[in-house]
C-alpha positions in Angstrom: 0.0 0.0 0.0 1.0 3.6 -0.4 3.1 4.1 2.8 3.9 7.7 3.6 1.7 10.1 4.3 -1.6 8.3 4.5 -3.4 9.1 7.5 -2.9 12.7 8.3 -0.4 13.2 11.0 -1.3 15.8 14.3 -0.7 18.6 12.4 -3.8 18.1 10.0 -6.3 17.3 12.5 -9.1 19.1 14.0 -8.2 22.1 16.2 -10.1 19.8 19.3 -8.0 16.7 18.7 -4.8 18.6 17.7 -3.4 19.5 21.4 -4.3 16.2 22.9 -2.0 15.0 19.4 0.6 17.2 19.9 1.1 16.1 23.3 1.1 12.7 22.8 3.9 13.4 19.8 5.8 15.1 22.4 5.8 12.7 24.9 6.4 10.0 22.4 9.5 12.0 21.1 10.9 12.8 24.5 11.0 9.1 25.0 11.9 7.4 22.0 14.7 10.3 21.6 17.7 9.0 24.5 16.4 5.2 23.7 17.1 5.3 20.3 19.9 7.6 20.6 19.3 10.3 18.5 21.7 13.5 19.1 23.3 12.0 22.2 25.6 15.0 22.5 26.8 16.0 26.1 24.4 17.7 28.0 26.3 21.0 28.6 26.2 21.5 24.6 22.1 20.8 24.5 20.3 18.4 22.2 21.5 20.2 18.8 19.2 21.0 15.8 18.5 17.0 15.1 17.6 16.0 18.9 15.4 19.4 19.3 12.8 19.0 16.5 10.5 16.3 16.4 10.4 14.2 13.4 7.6 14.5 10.8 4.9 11.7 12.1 2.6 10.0 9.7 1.1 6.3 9.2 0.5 3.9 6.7 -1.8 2.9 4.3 -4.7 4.7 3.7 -7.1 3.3 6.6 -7.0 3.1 10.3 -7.3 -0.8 10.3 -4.7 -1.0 7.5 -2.1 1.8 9.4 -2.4 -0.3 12.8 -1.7 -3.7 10.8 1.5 -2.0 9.1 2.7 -0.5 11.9 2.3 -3.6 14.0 4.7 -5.1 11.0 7.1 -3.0 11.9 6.9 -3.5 15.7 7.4 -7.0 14.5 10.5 -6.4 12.8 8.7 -8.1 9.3 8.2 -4.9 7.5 11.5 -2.6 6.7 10.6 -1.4 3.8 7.8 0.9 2.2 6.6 2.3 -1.1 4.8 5.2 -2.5 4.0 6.6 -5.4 6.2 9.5 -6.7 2.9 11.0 -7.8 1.7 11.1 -4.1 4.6 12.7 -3.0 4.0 15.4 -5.4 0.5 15.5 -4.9 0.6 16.3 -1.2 3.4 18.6 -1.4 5.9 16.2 0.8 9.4 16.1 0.4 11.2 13.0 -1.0 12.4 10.7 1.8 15.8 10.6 2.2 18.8 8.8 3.8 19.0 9.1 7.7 15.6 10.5 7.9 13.8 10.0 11.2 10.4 9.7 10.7 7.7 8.6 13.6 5.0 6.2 12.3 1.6 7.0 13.9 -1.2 4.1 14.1 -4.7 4.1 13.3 -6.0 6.7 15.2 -3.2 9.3 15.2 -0.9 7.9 18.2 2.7 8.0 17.9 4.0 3.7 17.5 7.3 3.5 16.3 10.6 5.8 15.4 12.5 5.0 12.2 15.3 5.7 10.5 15.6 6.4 7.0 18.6 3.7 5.4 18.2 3.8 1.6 16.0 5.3 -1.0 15.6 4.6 -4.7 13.6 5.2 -7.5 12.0 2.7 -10.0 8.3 1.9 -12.3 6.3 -0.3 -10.6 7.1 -3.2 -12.7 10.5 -2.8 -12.2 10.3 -3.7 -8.3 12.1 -6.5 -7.3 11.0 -9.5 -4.7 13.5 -8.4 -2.4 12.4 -5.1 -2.1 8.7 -6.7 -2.0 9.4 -9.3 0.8 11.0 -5.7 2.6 7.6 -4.8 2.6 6.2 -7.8 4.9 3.3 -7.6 3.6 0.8 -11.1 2.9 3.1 -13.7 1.9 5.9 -11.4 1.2 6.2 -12.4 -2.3 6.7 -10.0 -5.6 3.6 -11.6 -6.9 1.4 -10.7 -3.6 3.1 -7.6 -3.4 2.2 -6.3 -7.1 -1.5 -7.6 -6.8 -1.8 -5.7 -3.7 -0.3 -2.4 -4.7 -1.8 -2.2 -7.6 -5.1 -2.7 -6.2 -4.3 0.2 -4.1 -3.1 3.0 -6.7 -5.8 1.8 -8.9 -8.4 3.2 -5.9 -6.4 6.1 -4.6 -4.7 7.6 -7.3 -7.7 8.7 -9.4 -8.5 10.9 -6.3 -4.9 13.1 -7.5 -5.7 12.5 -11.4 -3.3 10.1 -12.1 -4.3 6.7 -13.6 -1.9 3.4 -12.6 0.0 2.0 -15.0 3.0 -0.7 -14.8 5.1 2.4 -15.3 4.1 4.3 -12.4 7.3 5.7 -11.1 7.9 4.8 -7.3 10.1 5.9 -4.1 11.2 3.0 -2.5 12.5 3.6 1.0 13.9 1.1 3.5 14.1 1.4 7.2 15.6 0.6 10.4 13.5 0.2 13.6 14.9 2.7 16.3 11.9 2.8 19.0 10.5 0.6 20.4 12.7 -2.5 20.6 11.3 -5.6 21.8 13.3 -5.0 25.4 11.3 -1.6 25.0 8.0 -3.0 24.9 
């Protein structure tokens, strides 16, 4: 499915919900922050640029049952990878993922789940992804097969709504992660 930017993140919801968010983001951060290690500079110096902002949140999919289910993949360690549509990217005026990005993934109903680091990012058409990147994914079965059924299902329904049509030469972002927060001894 198309992974960033699905589900709006604490910034895009109503102004009633938004401070409960934005707390809940901040919280998350202050914790996840020292445990995974991000800008561990002395403490005399401060936390730096990097350990003072929090990371742009967003969740998978483009559901609450299907952004819990991915983000439990990643809790699980089975999903490191993700794809999305360069189209989307455009379309939504987000930047291009890119190496060493931190990112926190938010679950079904906005809540902060998991910190991740950014470790590679490519580009390719859709018909040009390969079964390793697909079985990244850990998605179904993990296979290429499963994996091209399932996206394509997907763009096919949410792309129209951005005036693109799918084709096998839709060109993709393909990122792959690294789980920083939690860890299983986290949890």
């Amino acid at each position: 499915m198309q992974e960033r930017g699905g589900q709006p993140g604490p910034e895009d919801r109503a102004p009633d919900s938004d401070d409960t968010a934005r707390v809940a983001l901040l919280e998350f951060w202050e914790v996840a922050r020292p445990r995974a290690k991000v800008a561990p500079v002395p403490e005399w110096t401060g936390l730096g640029v990097v350990g003072s902002i929090v990371p742009p949140a967003w969740s998978f999919g483009d559901s609450p049952e299907l952004a819990d289910s991915l983000l439990q993949l990643v809790l699980d360690g089975v999903k490191t990878g993700t794809s999305t549509a360069a189209a989307e990217l455009v379309a939504s005026d987000e930047p291009e993922p890119r190496r060493g990005d931190l990112s926190i993934v938010l679950d079904g109903r906005g809540r902060p789940g998991a910190l991740i680091r950014t470790t590679s990012v490519t580009r390719c058409r859709f018909d040009e992804v390969d079964a390793e990147h697909a079985a990244a994914e850990g998605e179904d079965d993990r296979s290429l097969t499963s994996w091209r059924a399932e996206h394509e299902r997907y763009w096919r329904r949410v792309l129209p709504a951005i005036g693109v049509e799918f084709s096998p030469a839709l060109e993709l972002v393909l990122e792959r992660f690294t789980l920083l927060y939690p860890r299983p001894n986290d949890r």
